[in-house]
N, C-alpha and C positions, 0 to 999 in steps of 0.2 A: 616307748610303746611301738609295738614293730603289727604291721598289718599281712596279710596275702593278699597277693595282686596276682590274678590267671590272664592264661592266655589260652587261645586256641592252641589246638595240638601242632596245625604248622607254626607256631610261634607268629604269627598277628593277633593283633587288639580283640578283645571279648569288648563285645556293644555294651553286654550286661555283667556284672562281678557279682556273684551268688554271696548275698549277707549273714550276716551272723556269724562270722568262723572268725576267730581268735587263736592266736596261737601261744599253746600250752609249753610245747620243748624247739630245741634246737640244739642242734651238732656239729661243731667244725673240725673236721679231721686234719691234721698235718699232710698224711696224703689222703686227698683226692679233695680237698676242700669242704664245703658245704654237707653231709654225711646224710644227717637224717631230720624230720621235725615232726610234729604233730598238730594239730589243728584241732580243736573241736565247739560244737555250735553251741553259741549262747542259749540261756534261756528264755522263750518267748518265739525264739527263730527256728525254725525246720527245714530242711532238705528231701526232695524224697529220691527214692530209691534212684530214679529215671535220670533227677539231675546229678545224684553222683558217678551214676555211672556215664555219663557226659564227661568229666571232671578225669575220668583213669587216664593217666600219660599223659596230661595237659601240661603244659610249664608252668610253675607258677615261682612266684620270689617273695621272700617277707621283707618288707621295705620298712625303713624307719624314718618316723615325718620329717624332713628336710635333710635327711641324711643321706638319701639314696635305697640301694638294696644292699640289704644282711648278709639274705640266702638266698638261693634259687637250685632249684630242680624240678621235679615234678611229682606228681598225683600217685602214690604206687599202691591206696589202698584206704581202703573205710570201714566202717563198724557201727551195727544202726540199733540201738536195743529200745526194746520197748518193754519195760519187765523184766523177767528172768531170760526171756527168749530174744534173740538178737538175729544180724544179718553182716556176715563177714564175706569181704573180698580182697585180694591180693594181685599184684601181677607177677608174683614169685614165683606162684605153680605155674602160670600162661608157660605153654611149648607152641609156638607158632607154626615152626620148623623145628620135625623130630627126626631122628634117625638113631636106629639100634645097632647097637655089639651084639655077637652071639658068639658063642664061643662053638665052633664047629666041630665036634667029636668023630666027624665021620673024615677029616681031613686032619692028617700029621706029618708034620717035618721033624726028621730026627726025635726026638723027644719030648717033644712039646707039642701040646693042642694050638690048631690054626684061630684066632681072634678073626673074623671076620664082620662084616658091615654091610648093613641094606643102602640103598640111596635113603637121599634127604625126600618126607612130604612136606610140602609147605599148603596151609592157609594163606591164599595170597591176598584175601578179604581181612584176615585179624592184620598182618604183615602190613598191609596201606593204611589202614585205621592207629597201630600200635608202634611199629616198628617191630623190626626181625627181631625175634627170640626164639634164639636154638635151645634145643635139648637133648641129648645123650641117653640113652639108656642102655643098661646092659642087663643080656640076658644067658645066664649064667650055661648052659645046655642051649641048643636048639641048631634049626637051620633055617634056610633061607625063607624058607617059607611060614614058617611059626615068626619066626622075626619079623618080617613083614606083616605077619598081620598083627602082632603088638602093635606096630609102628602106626599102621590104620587107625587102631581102636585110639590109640596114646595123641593122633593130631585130630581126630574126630572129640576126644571129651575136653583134651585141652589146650586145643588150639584158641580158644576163648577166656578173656576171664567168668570164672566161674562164682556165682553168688550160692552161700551154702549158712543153713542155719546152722544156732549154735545156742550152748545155755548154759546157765552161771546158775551158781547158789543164792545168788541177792538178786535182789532187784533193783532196776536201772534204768532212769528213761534219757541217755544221752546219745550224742552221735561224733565218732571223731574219725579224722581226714588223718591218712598218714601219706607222708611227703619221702622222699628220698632224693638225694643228691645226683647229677650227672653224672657222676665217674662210678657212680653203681654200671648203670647199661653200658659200662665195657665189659662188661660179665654176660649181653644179653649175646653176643656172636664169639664162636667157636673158633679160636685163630690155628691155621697148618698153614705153613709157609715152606716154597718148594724152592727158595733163593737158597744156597750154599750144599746145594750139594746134588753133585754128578755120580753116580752108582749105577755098575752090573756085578751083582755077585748070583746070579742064577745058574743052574748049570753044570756043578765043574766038573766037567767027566775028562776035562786033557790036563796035560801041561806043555809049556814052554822051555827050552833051556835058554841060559843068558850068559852068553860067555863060554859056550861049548867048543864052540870052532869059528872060522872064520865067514860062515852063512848067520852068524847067533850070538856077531859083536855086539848087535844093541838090540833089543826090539821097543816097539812101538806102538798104543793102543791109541785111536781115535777116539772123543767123546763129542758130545753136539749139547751147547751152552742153551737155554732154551731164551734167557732174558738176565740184561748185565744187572749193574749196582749192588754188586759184593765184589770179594777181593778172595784169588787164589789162596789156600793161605799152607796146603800140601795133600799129600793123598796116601790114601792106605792100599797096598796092594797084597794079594794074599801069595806068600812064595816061603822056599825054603832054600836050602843050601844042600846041596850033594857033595859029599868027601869033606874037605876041610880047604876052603878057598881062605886065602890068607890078605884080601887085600881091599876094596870098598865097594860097594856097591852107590852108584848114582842112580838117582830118579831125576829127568828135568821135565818141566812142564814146557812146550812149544806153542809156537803161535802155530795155524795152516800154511803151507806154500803149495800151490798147485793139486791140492789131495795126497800131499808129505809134509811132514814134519818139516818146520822151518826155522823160526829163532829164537832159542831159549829165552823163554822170560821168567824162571825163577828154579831151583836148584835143591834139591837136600841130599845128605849120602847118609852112609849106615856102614859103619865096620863089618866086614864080613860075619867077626867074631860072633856079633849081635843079632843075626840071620839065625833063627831056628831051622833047626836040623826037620820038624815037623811040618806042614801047610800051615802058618796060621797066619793073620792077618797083623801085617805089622807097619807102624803108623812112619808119614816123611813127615818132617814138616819144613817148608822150604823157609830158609834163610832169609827171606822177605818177601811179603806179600805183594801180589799183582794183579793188579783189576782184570775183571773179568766182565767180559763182553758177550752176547750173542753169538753165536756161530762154530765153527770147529776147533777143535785142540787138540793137540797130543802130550799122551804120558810116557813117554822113553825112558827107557831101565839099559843099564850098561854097568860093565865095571872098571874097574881102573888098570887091574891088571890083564894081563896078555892071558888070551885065551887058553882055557884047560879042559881036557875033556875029562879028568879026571877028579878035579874042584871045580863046580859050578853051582851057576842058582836055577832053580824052577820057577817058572810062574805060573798057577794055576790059572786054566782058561775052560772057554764053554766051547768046546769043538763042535756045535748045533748052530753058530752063529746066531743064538738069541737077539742079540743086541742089535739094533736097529741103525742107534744115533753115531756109530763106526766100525772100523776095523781094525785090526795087525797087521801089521809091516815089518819088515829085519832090513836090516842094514849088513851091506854084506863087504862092506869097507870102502865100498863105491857106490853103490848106489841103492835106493830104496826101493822093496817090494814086494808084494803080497804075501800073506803067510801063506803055504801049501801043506794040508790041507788049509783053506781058510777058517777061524775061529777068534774070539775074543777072551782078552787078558781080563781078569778078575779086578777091580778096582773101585775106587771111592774116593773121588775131589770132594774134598770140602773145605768151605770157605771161612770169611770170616765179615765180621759188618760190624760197628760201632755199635755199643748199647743202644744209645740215644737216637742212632738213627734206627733200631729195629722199634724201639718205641714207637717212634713216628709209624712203621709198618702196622704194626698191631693196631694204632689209635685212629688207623687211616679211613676212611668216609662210607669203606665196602666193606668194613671191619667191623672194629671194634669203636667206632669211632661215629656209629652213625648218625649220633642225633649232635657233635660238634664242628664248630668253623674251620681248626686243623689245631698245628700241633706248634708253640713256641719252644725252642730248646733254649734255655739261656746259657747253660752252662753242658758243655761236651765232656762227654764221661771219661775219654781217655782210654778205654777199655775195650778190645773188640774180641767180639766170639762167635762160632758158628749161628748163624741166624735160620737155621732147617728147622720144622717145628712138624711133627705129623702125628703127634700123641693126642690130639683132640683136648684139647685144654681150652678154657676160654679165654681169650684176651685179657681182662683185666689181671688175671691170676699170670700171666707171663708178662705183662707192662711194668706190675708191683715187684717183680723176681727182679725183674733188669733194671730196677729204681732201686734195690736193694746193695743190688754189688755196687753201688756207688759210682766215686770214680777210681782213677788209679792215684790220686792223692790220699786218697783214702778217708774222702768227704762223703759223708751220707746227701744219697739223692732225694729229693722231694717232687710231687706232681699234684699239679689240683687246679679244678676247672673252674677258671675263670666266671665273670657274667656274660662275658660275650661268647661264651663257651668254645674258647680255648683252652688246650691243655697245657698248660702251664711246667715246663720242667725244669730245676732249677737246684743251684746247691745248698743245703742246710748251714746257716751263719753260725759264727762262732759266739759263743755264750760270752765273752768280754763285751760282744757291742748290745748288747740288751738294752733293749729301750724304755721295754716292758716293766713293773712289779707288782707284786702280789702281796697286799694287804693282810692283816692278822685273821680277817673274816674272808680270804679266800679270793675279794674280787680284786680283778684284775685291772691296775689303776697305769695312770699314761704319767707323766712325769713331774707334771702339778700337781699331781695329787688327785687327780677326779677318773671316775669310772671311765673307764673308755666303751665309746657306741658301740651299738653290733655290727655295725657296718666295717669297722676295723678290722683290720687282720690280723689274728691272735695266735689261731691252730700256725703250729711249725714257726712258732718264734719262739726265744727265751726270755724269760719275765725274772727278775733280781727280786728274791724274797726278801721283804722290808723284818728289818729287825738285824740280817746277815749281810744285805748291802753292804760291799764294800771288804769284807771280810774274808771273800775269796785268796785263795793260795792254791797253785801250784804247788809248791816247793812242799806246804804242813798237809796236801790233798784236802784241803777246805773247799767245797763250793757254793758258791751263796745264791745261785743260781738255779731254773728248772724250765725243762724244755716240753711246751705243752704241744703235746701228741693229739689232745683230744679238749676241743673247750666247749660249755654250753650253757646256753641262756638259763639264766637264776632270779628269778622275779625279774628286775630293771637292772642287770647288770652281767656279765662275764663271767664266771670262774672256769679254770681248768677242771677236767673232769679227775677225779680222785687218783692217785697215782701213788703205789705203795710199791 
């Protein structure tokens, strides 16, 4: 028998625990832990409106007598009927902090309508009370100013949870608490991350030659790091090839000396061959990555062979000098200096950062992260890829993507929030050490043979189905085994949830 025990929304002791609530379901996910539950009050016991809506975003855990805690997360929603007619609230519609797309038809680049965005409003009254919950909207036509004032009306009606009648065919006099897990609200903030990647492609109304003469041995674009903890990892520059150069083309990445280019710290080339004859953007990627720090760099382009004025490369540049964060420089076999006229090379660093640690980014406290202690990685993924993110997506949906690729072993990753509400990141075991099994009637039994508590950890382990025990093969593809994704409370007991 498992109870709910509340807390205050900062997570200290409630003096009083509101009676009567029993709970009907529970859910443990593989990832994210704890999922989802339901509660609803005895008969005899009442709730009213005033005290459940005290109770929205409170924490609360289902604890089992002398066991500890099951589950925990918190309050995300209630349902009051009295009759036919009833009282529904959620915090799934709640927008705290809204901000709109509009797609602006009065604005076009080449071929394509410009996506464009109002700032964020925030409720900084629902925001102290609930925590940040963003919201997106798009609107399909408009400008700035229609946008905006959706974005008014949309943080004005639901920047608040909203109580909204509602009516059935039968009649009903109950009342039920719906709970949800912590690793929901990494859903509740909207993650873009500006780590990996250095870009100017505005502009191009010049070019460059590279390798034309001996003013045009190498040249050189400046860019300005804005904050390290990612890793070089190559860059794309937009250029082409004139005549038929027959021999490589180098990009190096440089540390600063003086406001010059100073000590390669990382390398890729390109057959001439492989140089489109067109402008188009074509990718380095340097032979090993290099931490990247705050401050200046340079992107120097050169080739191998002795200059020709009759095989060379272009490099599209912005002759307005847009670019703020550097400059162009040539090397003229002695020494290094300004481009005349002055103008900036066309380009795009970008980096790269470990899965696990972009996890950690997303899951982080300003993030997605904001109602946990932080972030344990037990096991590093091995795997690293650009960590730039500016598609408006919300945290949890890009934590679950980067727990997907696994590792480079090619072990499926798991995540799931603790009770001390850490997140938990860790590698999926192999179905040989199952400790777990599963009974004829479903429940999930520990090694004795007796039910195992709710307090156990079940979601994201393997349980050996009794009867198959033992009868696992590799070799005949027999598995006597089964990996529960999803487990939930069944009267006084365990089973995995249905898996076909």
């Amino acid at each position: 028998m498992i109870q709910p025990y509340f807390f205050k929304r900062d997570f200290t002791q409630r003096a009083i625990q509101p009676g009567g609530l029993v709970v009907s379901s529970a859910v443990w996910s593989a990832v994210g832990g704890p999922k989802s539950a339901e509660l609803e009050v005895a008969a005899g016991f009442r709730l009213g409106l005033v005290g459940l809506l005290d109770l929205l975003r409170c924490p609360v855990e289902l604890q089992e007598a002398g066991g500890g805690a099951a589950w925990w997360g918190y309050v995300n929603g209630f349902e009051i009927w009295d009759g036919r007619v009833g009282l529904r609230t959620d915090l799934d519609k709640m927008g705290n902090g809204v901000k709109v797309l509009y797609r602006d038809t009065e604005a076009r680049t080449e071929q394509k309508y410009l996506w464009s965005e109002t700032s964020w409003a925030n409720d900084l009254a629902s925001q102290s009370m609930y925590g940040i919950k963003e919201k997106i909207y798009r609107l399909p036509v408009g400008t700035l100013g229609t946008a905006e004032g959706l974005r008014n009306v949309l943080i004005e009606t639901l920047g608040w949870p909203v109580v909204n009648p509602v009516i059935e065919s039968m009649n009903k006099y109950r009342t039920f608490v719906y709970l949800k897990g912590w690793w929901d609200t990494l859903g509740w903030r909207i993650y873009n991350q500006t780590l990996g990647l250095v870009e100017h492609d505005m502009n191009p109304d010049g070019f460059q030659n590279v390798g034309y003469d001996g003013g045009t041995t190498a040249m050189a674009q400046s860019f300005t790091v804005s904050a390290g903890g990612w890793d070089f990892a190559g860059v794309w520059l937009k250029i082409r090839a004139f005549g038929s150069p027959a021999d490589t083309l180098q990009v190096d990445l440089m540390d600063d000396s003086a406001g010059a280019p100073g000590v390669v710290r990382a390398s890729a080339t390109l057959a001439a061959a492989s140089v489109p004859l067109e402008y188009t953007w074509v990718k380095f990627t340097f032979a090993s990555v290099y931490a990247a720090a705050a401050g200046s760099w340079w992107v120097r382009v050169s080739r191998s062979g002795a200059n020709d004025n009759a095989n060379y490369f272009l490099w599209r540049t912005d002759d307005s000098q847009s670019y703020s964060g550097g400059k162009m420089r040539k090397w003229s076999g002695a020494a290094w200096s300004d481009r005349s006229p002055g103008g900036d090379g066309l380009f795009r660093v970008f980096g790269s950062l470990a899965t696990t640690e972009q996890i950690k980014l997303a899951a982080a406290a300003g993030i997605g992260g904001q109602f946990l202690a932080g972030v344990r990685a037990e096991t590093a993924s091995g795997i690293s890829t650009n960590p730039y993110r500016e598609d408006n997506r919300n945290a949890k949906d890009e934590i679950e993507d980067l727990l997907a690729a696994g590792t480079s072993a090619g072990v499926r990753l798991l995540g799931e929030i603790t009770n001390d509400r850490y997140m938990r990141i860790y590698a999926q075991g192999a179905a040989g050490d199952a400790e777990l099994f599963i009974n004829e009637h479903g429940w999930v039994m520990d090694k004795f043979g007796q039910r195992v508590p709710t307090w156990r950890k079940v979601a994201g382990e393997w349980c050996k189905v009794q009867g198959l025990a033992g009868l696992g093969s590799a070799a005949a593809r027999i598995s006597d085994t089964i990996f529960a994704e999803e487990v939930e409370l069944s009267g006084v007991g365990l089973r995995i949830r249905e898996q076909i």
